[in-house]
C-alpha positions as CSV (number, residue, x, y, z in Angstrom):
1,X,2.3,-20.6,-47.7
2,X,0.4,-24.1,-47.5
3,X,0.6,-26.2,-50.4
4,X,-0.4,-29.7,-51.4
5,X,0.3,-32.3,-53.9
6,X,-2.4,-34.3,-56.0
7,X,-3.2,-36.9,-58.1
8,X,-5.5,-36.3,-60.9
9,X,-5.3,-37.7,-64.6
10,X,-2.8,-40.2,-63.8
11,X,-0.4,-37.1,-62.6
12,X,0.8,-35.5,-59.4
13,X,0.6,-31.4,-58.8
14,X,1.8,-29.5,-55.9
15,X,-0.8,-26.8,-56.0
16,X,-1.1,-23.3,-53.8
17,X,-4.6,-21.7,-53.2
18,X,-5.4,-19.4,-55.8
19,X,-3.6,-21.0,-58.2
20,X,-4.5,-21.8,-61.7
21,X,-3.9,-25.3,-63.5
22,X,-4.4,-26.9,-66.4
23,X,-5.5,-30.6,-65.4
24,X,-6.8,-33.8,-67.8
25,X,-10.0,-32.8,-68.9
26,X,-12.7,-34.1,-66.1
27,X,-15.7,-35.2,-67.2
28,X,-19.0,-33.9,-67.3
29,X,-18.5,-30.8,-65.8
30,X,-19.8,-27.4,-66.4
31,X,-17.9,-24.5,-65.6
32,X,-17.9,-22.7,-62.7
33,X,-18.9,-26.0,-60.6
34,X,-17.2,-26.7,-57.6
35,X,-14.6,-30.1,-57.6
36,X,-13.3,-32.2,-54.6
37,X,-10.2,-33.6,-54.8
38,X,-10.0,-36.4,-52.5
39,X,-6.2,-37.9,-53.7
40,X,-4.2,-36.2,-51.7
41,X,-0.6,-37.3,-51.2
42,X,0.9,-35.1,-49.2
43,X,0.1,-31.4,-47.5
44,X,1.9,-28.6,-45.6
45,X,3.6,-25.6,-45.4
46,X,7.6,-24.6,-45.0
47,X,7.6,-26.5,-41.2
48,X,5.4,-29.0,-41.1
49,X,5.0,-31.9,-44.1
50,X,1.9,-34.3,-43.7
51,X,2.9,-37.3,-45.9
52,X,-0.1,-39.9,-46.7
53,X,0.7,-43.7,-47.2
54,X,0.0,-43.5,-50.2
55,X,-2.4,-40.6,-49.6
56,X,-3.4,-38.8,-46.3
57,X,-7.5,-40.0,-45.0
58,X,-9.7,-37.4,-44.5
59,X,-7.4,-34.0,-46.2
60,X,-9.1,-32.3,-49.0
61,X,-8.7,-29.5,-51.8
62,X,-11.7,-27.6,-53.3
63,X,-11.4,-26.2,-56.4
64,X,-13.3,-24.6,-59.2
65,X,-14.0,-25.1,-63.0
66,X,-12.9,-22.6,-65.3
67,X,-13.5,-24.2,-68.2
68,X,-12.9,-27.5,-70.3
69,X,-10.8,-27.4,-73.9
70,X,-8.6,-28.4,-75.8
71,X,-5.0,-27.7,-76.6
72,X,-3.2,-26.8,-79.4
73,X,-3.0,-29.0,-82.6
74,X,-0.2,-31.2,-82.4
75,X,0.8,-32.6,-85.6
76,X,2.0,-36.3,-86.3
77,X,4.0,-37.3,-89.4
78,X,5.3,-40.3,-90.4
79,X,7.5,-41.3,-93.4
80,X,9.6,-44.0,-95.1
81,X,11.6,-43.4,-97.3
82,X,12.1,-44.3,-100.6
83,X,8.7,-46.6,-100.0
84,X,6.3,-43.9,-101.0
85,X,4.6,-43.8,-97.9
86,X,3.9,-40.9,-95.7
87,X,1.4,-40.1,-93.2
88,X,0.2,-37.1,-91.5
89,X,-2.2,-37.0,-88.5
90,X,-3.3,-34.0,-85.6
91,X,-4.2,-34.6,-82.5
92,X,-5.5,-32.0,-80.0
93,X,-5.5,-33.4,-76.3
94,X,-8.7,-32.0,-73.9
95,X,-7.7,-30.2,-70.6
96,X,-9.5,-28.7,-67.5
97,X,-8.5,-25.1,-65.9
98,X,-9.0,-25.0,-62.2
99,X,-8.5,-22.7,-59.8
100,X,-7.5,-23.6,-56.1
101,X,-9.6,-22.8,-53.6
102,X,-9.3,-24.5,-50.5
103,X,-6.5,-27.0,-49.2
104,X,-8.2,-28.6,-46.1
105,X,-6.1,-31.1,-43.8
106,X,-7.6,-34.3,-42.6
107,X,-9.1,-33.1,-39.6
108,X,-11.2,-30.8,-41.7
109,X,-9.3,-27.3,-40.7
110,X,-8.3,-25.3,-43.5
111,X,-4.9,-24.7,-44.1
112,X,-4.9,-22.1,-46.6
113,X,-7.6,-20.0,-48.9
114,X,-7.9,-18.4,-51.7
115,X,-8.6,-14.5,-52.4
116,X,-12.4,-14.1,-53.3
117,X,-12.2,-12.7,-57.3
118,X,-14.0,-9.4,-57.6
119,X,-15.0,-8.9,-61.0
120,X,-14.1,-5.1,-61.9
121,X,-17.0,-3.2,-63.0
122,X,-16.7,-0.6,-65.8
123,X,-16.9,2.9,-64.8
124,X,-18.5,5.5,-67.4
125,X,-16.3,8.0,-68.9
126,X,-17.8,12.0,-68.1
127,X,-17.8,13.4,-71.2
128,X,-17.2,17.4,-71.2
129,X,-18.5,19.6,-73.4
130,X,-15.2,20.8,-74.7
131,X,-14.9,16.8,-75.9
132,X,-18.3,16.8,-77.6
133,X,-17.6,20.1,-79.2
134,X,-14.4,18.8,-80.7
C-alpha cells in the first residue's frame, strides 16, 4: 500500500488513498472541490521510500473537500486565588475533512488510487396486501 507524508497547516500526515483526515481549515473552499497538495516530503510503499530534501519536485496528492468546521468547544479557565479573579473563555478551532484521492510520484505516474464512492440508492419496500390489511 503506497503512502505519503505532507505538510499542511504547519503539520506533517502520512496519508493512504481513500483515507479520511481532518486538516487546518483551508481557506475559501467549497466542498466537494478538488485540492493539490504540492508539499510532499516523502512517498512510497513497503520497498521503496522516495525521500525529498526537504520535499520531493514534481510528486503530488489529490484530494477532495468534504467539508470545512469547526471542532468541539474547548473551554479555558483561569483563576487566582484568593484575588477574586477568574476568567472563563471557549474556543472552537476550524478544520477541513479530506479525502485522499490520488498520490502521484514526481514523474507524474500514480502510485496509488482511491475506490470511486457509489452513493447507495434506496430501494422501495413491496408492500403485500396481507401488510396493508393489517
Amino acid at each position: 500500500m503506497s503512502y505519503a507524508v505532507i505538510k499542511t497547516g504547519g503539520k506533517q500526515y502520512k496519508v493512504k488513498s481513500g483515507e479520511i483526515l481532518k486538516i487546518e481549515k483551508l481557506p475559501d473552499l467549497k466542498s466537494d472541490s478538488k485540492i493539490e497538495f504540492k508539499e510532499i516530503l516523502a512517498y512510497g510503499d513497503n520497498k521503496v521510500i522516495e525521500i525529498g530534501y526537504p520535499t520531493v519536485q514534481g510528486a503530488k496528492v489529490e484530494a477532495n473537500l468534504i467539508k470545512n468546521s469547526k471542532n468541539r468547544t474547548v473551554l479555558i479557565f483561569k483563576k487566582r486565588r484568593r484575588q477574586n479573579s477568574r476568567r472563563k473563555n471557549g474556543h472552537r478551532q476550524e478544520y477541513s475533512m479530506i479525502r485522499i484521492n490520488k498520490i502521484f510520484s514526481k514523474d507524474g505516474k500514480v502510485l496509488s488510487e482511491a475506490e470511486k464512492i457509489s452513493k447507495p440508492t434506496l430501494k422501495k419496500k413491496e408492500v403485500t396486501k396481507k401488510e396493508v390489511s393489517k
